[in-house]
C-alpha positions in Angstrom: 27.4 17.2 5.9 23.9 18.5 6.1 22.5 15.8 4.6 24.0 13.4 7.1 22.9 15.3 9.8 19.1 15.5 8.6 19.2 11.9 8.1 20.5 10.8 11.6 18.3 12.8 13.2 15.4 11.4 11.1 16.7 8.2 12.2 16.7 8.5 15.7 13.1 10.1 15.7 11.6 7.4 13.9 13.9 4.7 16.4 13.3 6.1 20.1 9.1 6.0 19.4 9.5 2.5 18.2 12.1 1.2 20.3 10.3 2.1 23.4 7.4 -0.1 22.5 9.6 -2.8 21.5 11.4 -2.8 24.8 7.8 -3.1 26.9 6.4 -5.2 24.7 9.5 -8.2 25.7 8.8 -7.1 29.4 5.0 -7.1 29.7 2.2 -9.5 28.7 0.3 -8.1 26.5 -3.8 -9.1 26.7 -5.1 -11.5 23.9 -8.1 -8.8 22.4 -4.4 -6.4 22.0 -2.7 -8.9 19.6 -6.1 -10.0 18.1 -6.7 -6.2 17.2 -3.0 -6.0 16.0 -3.9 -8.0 13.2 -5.9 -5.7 11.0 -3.1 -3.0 11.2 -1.2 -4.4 7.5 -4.2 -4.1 6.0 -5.5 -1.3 7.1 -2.3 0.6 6.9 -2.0 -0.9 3.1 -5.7 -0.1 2.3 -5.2 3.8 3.3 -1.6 3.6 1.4 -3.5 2.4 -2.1 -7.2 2.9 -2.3 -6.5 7.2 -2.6 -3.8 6.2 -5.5 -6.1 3.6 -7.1 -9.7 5.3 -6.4 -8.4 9.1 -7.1 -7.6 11.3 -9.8 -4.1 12.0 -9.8 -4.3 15.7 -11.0 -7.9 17.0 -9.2 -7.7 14.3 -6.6 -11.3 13.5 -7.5 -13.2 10.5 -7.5 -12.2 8.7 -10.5 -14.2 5.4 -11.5 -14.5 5.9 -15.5 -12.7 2.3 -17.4 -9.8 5.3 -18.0 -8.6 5.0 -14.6 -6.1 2.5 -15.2 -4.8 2.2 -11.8 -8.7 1.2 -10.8 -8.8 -1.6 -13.9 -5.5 -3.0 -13.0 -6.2 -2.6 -9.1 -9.5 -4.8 -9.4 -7.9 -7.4 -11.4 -4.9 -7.9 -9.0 -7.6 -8.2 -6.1 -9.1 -10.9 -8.2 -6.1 -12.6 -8.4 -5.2 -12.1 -4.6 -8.0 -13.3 -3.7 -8.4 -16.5 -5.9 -4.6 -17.4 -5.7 -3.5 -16.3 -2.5 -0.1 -15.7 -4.0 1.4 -12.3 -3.7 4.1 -12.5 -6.7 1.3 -14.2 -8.6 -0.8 -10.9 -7.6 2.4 -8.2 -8.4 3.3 -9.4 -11.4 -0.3 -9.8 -12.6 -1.7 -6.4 -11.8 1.4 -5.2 -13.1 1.0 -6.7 -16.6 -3.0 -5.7 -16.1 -1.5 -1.9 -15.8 1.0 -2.0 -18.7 -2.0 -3.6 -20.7 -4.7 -1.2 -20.3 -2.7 1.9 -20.6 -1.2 0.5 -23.8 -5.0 -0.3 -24.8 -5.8 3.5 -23.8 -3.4 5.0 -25.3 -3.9 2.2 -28.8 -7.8 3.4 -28.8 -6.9 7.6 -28.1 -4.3 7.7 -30.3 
C-alpha cells in the first residue's frame, strides 16, 4: 500500500508542474525567439544525460579518454553514424554492436 502511495504522489508532482504549462501554453501565444529557443532543449537535455556516462569513469568519476573507455569508442562511432546516416535505429543498433565489439576486443587482448 506504501508503494502505491509513493508512486501517486510522485505522479502528481511531476503532473501539476507540467500541466500548468501545458494549460497556458493552448491559451497564450507564445513569441517566435521562445519556440526557436525550445529547440535546443532534446539535445541539450540528451547531451547532459550521456556525455558524463560516455566521457567519465564509472568508478572515480574521472576523466576517462584512454581507447579502454569503451563507452567513449562506441559513443564516437554511433555519432559518426548519426551524423552521416541521419537514421536513429541505424545509429542504436550500430553503437550498440560498436560496444559489444570493443569490450569483447578488450577483454580478447587482457585476457
Amino acid at each position: 500500500m506504501n508503494e502505491f502511495v509513493l508512486i501517486a504522489g510522485m505522479m502528481l508532482v511531476t503532473f501539476i508542474p507540467r500541466y500548468g504549462v501545458m494549460a497556458l501554453l493552448g491559451r497564450i501565444e507564445m513569441p517566435g525567439p521562445v519556440f526557436r529557443a525550445l529547440r535546443f532543449v532534446p539535445p541539450a537535455v540528451l547531451s547532459a544525460i550521456i556525455l558524463p556516462a560516455v566521457l567519465l569513469n564509472s568508478e572515480d568519476g574521472r576523466l576517462d579518454l584512454a581507447l579502454t573507455n569503451s563507452f567513449l569508442i562506441a559513443g564516437i562511432i554511433a555519432g559518426l553514424v548519426a551524423w552521416r546516416s541521419k537514421n536513429l535505429l541505424l545509429t542504436i543498433v550500430v553503437g550498440m554492436a560498436a560496444l559489444w565489439v570493443w569490450r569483447w576486443l578488450l577483454m580478447s587482448a587482457g585476457g
